[in-house]
N, C-alpha and C positions, 0 to 999 in steps of 0.2 A: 951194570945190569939193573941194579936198586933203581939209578932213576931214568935209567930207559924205559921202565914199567911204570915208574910213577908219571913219566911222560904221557906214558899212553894214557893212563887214567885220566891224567889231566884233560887232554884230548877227548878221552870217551863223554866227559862230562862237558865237554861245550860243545858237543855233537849232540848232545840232549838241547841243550840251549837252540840249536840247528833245527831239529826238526816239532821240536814246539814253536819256531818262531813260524818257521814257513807252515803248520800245519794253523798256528791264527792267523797268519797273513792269508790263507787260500779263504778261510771262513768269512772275516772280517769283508774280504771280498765281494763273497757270494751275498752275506749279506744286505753290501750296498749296493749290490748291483742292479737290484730289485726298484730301487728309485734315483739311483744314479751315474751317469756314463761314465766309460774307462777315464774318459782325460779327466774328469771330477775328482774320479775316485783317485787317480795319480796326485791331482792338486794336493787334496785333503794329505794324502802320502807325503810328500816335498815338503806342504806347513809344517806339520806332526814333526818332520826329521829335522826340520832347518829350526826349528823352536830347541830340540835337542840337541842341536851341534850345535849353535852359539855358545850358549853358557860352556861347555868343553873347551869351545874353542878358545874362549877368552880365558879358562885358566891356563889350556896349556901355552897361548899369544900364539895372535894373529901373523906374527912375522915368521912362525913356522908351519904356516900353513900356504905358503908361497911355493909353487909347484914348477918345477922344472921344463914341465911338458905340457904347457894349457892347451896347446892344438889339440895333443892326445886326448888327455882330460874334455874336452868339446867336443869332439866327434866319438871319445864313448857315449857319452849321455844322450848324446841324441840318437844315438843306436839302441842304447839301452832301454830310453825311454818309448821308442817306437817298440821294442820288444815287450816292454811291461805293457803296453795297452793291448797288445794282442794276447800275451797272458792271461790278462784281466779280460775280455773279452770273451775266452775259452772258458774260464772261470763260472761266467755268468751261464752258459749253456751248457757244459760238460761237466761228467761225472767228474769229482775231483780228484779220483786214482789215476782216470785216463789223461786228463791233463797231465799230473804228475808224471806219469809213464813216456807222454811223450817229449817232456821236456827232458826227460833220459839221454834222447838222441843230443845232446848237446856236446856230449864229447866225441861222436862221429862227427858232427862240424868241426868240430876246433883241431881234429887230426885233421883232415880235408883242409882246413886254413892254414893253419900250419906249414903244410908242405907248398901250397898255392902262394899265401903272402909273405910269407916269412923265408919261403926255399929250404924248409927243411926238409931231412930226407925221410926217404918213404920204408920203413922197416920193417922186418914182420910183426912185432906189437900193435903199429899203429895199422897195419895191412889188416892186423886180424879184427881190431877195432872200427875200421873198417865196414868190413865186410859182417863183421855179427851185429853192429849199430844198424843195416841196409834188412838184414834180414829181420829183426826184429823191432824196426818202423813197418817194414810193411805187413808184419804177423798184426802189429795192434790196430793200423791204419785199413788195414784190407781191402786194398781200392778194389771196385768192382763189385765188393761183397756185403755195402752196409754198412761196413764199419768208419768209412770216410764222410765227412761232414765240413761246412765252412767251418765250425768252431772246432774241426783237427785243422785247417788252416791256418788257422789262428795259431794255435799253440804251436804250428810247425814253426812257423815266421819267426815264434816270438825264442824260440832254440836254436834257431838261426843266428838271431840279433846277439840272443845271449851266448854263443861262442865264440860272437864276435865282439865281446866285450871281458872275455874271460881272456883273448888276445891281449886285445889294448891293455887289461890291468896286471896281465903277466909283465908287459914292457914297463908302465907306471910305477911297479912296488922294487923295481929297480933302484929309483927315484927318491917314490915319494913314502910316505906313511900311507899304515891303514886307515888309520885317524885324515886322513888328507883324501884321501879318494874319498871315501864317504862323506866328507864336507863339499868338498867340489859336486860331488852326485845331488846333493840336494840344491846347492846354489845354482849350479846350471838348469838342473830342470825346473825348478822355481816358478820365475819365468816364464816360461816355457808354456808348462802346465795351465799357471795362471793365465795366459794369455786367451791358450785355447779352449780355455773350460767356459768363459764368458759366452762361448757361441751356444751351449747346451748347458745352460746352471739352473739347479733348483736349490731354492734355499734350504741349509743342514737344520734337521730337526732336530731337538734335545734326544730326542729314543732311538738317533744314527750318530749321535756325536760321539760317542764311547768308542763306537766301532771303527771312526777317524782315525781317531787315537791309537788304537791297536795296531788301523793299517801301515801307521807312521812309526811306530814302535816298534812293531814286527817287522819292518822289512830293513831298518836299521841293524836289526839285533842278529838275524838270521844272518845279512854278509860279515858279522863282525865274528859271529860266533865260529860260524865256518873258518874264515880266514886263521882265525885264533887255534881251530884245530888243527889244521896244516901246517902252522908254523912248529906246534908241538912233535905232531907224529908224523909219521909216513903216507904218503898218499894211498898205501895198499891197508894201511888202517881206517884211513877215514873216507876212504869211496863205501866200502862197504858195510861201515855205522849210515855214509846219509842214505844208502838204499832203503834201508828202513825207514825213508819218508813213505815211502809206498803204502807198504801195509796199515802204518799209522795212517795216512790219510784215508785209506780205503775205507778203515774201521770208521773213522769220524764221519764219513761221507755216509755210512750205513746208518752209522745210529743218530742221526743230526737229520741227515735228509732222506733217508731211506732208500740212500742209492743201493741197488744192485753192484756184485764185483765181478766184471768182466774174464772168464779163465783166459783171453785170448790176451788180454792187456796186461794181465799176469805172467804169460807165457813171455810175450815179446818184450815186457821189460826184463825179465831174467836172462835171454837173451844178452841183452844190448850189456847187462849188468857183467857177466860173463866174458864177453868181450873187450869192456874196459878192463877188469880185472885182469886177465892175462897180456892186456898192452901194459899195462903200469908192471907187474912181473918182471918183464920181460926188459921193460927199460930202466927197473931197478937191477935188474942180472948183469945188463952190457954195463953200467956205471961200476959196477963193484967189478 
C-alpha cells in the first residue's frame, strides 16, 4: 500500500511536469506564429529536440537505439508530424482552451481505431466513450451555430492524426524504449521539416530564438513526462491529473492573451472527459 501511494505521487509530480510542458508548448507556439509558419515552427521543434537527444543518445550508445519496427517508427512521424502542423495551425487562430478541448476528442479516435485497425472488440466502456466523445465534439464544435471554424479543422485533423499515433506507439513500446521513440520522432521529422520550411523561411531573430528553444524542449518533456506517469500509475489516475491541461491553459490563455472562456468548450470537454473516465473504469473492472 506504502508504495502504491508513493507511486501515485510519483506520477502526480510528472503529471505536473505534463501539463507545464504542454501549457509552454501551446504559448511558445502562439507566440511564433505571429512571424512564423507551422512547418517553421515544427523545424525549430525537430532542431531544439535532436540537439537534445544526441548528446543522451551517445551516453546511453547508439546501438541501443536500433528499432525493431522502422516501418512503424515512419509512418508515425509522418502522421504525427501532419498532426502537429494542424495543431500548431489551430494554435495560431484559436483560443488556446478550445484548442486544448478539442484535442480531448482523441481518445474517441483511438477507441473508433481500435476496433477498425486493430479488430478489437467493441464494449460498453469504449461504446460509452464513444458515444460521450460524439456528443461532446459537437456541444464545443457546434456546427451550424458559430462555434465551427477552419482552425476547429485544424485541431479536428490534428486529434485524428494524433490517435493515430498513440496507435502506432502503443504497438512500438512493445519493442522499443521511451528514449527510442522520442529519438526516431525527432530524426525522422528532421528532414522532413527541414525540407519543407525552405518553401516559407524567415530568418529566426534573437527576440524569437528563446521561444525555439522552449518549443523543442517542451514538446520533448511533455511526451516523456506523460509517458513516465503511466508507467508509474494507473490510467484512471492520470487521465484525470492531465484534464487539468484545460483549466490551466484557459487561465494562461486569460491572463497572457486576454482570451475569453467558452462555458460551451467547458461543458463539452467534461463531457468527453467523463466518458473516457468510465471506459477506462470499466476496462480496469473486466481486467481484474
Amino acid at each position: 500500500m506504502k508504495g502504491e501511494s508513493s507511486a501515485v505521487l510519483r506520477a502526480a509530480l510528472w503529471m505536473v511536469g505534463t501539463l507545464v510542458s504542454f501549457s509552454m508548448l501551446a504559448v511558445a507556439t502562439r507566440e511564433l506564429s505571429a512571424d512564423y509558419s507551422a512547418i517553421q515552427i515544427l523545424f525549430f521543434r525537430n532542431t531544439v529536440g535532436l540537439a537534445i537527444m544526441l548528446p543522451v543518445v551517445a551516453a546511453i550508445g547508439w546501438r541501443r537505439m536500433r528499432s525493431r519496427n522502422m516501418r512503424l517508427q515512419a509512418v508515425r512521424n509522418v502522421i504525427h508530424l501532419a498532426a502537429s502542423l494542424g495543431w500548431y495551425q489551430g494554435i495560431a487562430v484559436l483560443p488556446l482552451a478550445q484548442v486544448f478541448a478539442i484535442e480531448f476528442t482523441a481518445p474517441f479516435w483511438v477507441a473508433l481505431m481500435a476496433v477498425i485497425l486493430l479488430g478489437e472488440r467493441m464494449n460498453r466502456g469504449r461504446a460509452t466513450a464513444l458515444v460521450f466523445g460524439l456528443v461532446g465534439m459537437l456541444i464545443i464544435l457546434r456546427p451550424g451555430f458559430g462555434g465551427f471554424s477552419i482552425g476547429s479543422l485544424y485541431v479536428l485533423g490534428a486529434a485524428i492524426g494524433f490517435a493515430g499515433t498513440h496507435i502506432a506507439t502503443k504497438r512500438l513500446t512493445a519493442t522499443d524504449t521511451v528514449v527510442m521513440v522520442l529519438f526516431w520522432m525527432v530524426v525522422i521529422q528532421f528532414p522532413i521539416s527541414a525540407a519543407a520550411a525552405v518553401f516559407s523561411w524567415s530568418p529566426l531573430g534573437w527576440g524569437m530564438a528563446p521561444w525555439a528553444f522552449v518549443i523543442g524542449a517542451a514538446g520533448l518533456s511533455a511526451h516523456y513526462c506523460m509517458t513516465r506517469a503511466l508507467y508509474l500509475a494507473d490510467a484512471t489516475v492520470v487521465i484525470p491529473l492531465d484534464f487539468m491541461r484545460l483549466p490551466l491553459i484557459a487561465i494562461v490563455g486569460f491572463a497572457v492573451y486576454n482570451e475569453g472562456i467558452d462555458a460551451f468548450v467547458l461543458i463539452g470537454a467534461l463531457v468527453m472527459f467523463a466518458g473516457n473516465y468510465v471506459s477506462i473504469r470499466r476496462e480496469r473492472a473486466a481486467e481484474t
